[in-house]
TIBA-587887 format. One record per residue (C-alpha): residue in three letters; x, y, z; residue number from 0. Coordinates in steps of 0.05 Angstrom, whole numbers, plus 5000, padded with zeros to 4 digits. Each point is the difference from the previous one (the first is absolute). Last residue first. Layout:
% residues N
{Ala {X Y Z} NUM}
...
//
This chain:
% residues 182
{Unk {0811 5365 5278} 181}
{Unk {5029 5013 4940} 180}
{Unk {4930 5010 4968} 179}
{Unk {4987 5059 5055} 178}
{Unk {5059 5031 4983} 177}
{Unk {4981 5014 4937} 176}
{Unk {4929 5010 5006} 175}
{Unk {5026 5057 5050} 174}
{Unk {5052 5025 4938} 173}
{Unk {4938 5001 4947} 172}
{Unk {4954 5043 5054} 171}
{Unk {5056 5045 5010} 170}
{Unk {5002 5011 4920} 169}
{Unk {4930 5011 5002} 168}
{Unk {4999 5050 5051} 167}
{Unk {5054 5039 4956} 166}
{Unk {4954 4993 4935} 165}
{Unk {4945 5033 5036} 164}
{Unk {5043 5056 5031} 163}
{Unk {5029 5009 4931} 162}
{Unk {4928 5002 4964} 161}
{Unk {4976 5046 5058} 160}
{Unk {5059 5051 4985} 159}
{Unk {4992 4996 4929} 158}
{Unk {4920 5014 5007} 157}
{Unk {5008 5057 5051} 156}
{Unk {4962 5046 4977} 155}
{Unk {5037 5002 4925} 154}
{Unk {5038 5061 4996} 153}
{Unk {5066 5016 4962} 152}
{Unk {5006 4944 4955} 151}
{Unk {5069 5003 4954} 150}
{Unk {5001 4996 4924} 149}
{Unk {5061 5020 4958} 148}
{Unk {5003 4992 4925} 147}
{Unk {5050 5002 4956} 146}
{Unk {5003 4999 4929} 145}
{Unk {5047 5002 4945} 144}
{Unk {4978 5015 4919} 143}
{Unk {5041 4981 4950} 142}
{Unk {4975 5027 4920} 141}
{Unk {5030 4983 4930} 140}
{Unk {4972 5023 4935} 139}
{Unk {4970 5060 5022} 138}
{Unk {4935 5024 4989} 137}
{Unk {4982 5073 4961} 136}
{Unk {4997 4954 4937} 135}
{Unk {4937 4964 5022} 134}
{Unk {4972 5064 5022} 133}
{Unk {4998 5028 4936} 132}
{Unk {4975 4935 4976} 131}
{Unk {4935 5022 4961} 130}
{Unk {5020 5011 4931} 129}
{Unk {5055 4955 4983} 128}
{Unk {5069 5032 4965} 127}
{Unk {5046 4977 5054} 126}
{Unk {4976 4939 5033} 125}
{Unk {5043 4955 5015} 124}
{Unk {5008 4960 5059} 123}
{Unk {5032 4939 5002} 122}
{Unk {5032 4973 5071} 121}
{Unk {4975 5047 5053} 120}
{Unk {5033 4989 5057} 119}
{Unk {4972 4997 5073} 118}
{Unk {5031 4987 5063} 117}
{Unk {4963 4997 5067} 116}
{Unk {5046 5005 5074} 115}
{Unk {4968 4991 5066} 114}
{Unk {5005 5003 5073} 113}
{Unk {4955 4990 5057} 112}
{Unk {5012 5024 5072} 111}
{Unk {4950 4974 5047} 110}
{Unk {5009 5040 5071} 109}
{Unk {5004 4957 5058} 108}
{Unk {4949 4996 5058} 107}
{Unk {4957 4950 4971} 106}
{Unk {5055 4952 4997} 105}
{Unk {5003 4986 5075} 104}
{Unk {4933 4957 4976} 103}
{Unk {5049 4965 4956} 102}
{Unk {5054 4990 5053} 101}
{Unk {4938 4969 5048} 100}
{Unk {4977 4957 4941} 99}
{Unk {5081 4977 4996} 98}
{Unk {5004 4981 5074} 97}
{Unk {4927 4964 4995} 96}
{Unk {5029 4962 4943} 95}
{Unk {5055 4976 5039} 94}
{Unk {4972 4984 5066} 93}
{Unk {4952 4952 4954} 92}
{Unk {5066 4963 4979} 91}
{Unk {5014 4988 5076} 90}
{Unk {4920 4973 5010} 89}
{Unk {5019 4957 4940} 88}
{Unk {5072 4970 5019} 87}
{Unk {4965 4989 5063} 86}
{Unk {4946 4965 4974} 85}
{Unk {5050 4961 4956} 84}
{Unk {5043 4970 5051} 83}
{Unk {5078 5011 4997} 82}
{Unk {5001 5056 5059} 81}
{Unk {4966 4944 5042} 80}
{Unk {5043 4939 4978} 79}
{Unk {5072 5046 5017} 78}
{Unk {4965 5015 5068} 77}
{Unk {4988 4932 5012} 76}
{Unk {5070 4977 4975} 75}
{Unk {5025 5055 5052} 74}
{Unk {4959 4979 5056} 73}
{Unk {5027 4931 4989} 72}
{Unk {5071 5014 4994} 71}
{Unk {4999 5056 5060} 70}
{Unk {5062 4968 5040} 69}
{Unk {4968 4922 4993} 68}
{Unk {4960 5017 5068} 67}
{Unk {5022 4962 5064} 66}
{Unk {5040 5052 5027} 65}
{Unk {4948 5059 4991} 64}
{Unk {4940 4959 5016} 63}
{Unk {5030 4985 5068} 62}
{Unk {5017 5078 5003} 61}
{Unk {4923 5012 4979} 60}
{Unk {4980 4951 5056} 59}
{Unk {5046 5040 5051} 58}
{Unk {4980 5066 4996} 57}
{Unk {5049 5044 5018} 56}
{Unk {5007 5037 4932} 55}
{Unk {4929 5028 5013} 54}
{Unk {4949 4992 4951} 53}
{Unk {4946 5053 5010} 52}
{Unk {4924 4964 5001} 51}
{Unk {4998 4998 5072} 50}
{Unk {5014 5063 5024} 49}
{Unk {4977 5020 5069} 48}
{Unk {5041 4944 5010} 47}
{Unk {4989 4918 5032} 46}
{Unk {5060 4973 5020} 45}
{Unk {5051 4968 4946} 44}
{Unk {5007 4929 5000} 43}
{Unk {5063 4965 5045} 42}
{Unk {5054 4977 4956} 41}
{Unk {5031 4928 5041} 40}
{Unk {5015 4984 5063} 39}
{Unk {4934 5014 5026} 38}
{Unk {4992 5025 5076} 37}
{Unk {4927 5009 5017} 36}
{Unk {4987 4939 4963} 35}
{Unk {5044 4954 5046} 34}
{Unk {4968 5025 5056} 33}
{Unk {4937 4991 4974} 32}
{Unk {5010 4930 4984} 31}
{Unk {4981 4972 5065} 30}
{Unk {4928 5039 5005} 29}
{Unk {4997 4971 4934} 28}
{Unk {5007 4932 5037} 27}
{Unk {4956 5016 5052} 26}
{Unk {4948 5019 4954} 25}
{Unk {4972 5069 4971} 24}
{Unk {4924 5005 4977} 23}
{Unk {4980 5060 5053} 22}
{Unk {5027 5058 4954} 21}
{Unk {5013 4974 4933} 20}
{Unk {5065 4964 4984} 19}
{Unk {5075 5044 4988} 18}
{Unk {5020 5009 4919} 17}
{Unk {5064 4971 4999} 16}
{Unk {4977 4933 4964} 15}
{Unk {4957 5041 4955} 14}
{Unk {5057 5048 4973} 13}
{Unk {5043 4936 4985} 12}
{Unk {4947 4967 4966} 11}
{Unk {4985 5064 4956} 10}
{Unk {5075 5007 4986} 9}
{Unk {5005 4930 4981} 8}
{Unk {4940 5000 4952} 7}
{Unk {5033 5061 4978} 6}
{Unk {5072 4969 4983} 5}
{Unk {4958 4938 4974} 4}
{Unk {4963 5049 4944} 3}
{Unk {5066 5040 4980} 2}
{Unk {5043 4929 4988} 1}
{Unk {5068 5002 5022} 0}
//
């Protein structure tokens, strides 16, 4: 069944039940009335203090429910709006504000640097030449190892502000998120 008759038919139905303004009724509505007062068919919900919660009782949605296509439509729409490419965007935006907010986290890590340097001397001779006493002190083969260990200790605040920051931003990336879905 087609979506836009079902709620052309809803809205028709609603209208015919609705009851005439005060003063404007006739003798044959005064007729019907009884008949209206006692509907044979799914009577519409009363008015709540809640009229924007869906109620399982209502009997347009239950119309709705077995005269869908079981959630094919709503599905291929669904399917269509995860495909488009602003949403692919604002989801690949998510991303990269998750992995500024890890680098900001960053700050609070120690840098660790290692390193290894290898020399070797490959002709050196001088024995007998004035001047190179040090030369000979050298030796012909060296390995040095390094490591280095570097880790903040105060900073008023700046790591903590740049993780806030980046954090904010990351919740701003998921609301344009959702936002584009809708």
């Amino acid at each position: 069944m087609n979506v836009r008759a079902w709620l052309i038919g809803a809205a028709g139905a609603a209208l015919a039940m609705a009851p005439p303004a005060s003063g404007q009724g006739t003798a044959q509505d005064e007729g019907q009335d009884a008949a209206v007062a006692a509907p044979s068919g799914p009577v519409l919900p009363t008015v709540s203090e809640r009229p924007l919660e869906i109620s399982g009782t209502d009997p347009l949605l239950a119309l709705g429910q077995e005269q869908g296509d079981g959630g094919g439509f709503r599905g291929a729409v669904s399917r269509a709006v995860a495909r488009h490419g602003s949403v692919r965007s604002a989801a690949a935006l998510v991303d990269a504000a998750d992995a500024r907010r890890d680098e900001a986290r960053m700050g609070l890590v120690p840098d660790v640097q290692l390193g290894l340097q290898s020399r070797e001397s490959i002709a050196s001779s001088f024995s007998g030449q004035p001047g190179t006493q040090f030369e000979r002190t050298r030796a012909r083969s060296r390995v040095d190892g390094t490591f280095q260990v570097r880790q903040t200790l105060l900073d008023f605040g700046v790591t903590g502000s740049n993780i806030a920051a980046a954090g904010q931003r990351l919740r701003a990336a998921r609301e344009d998120l959702d936002a584009t879905r809708e």
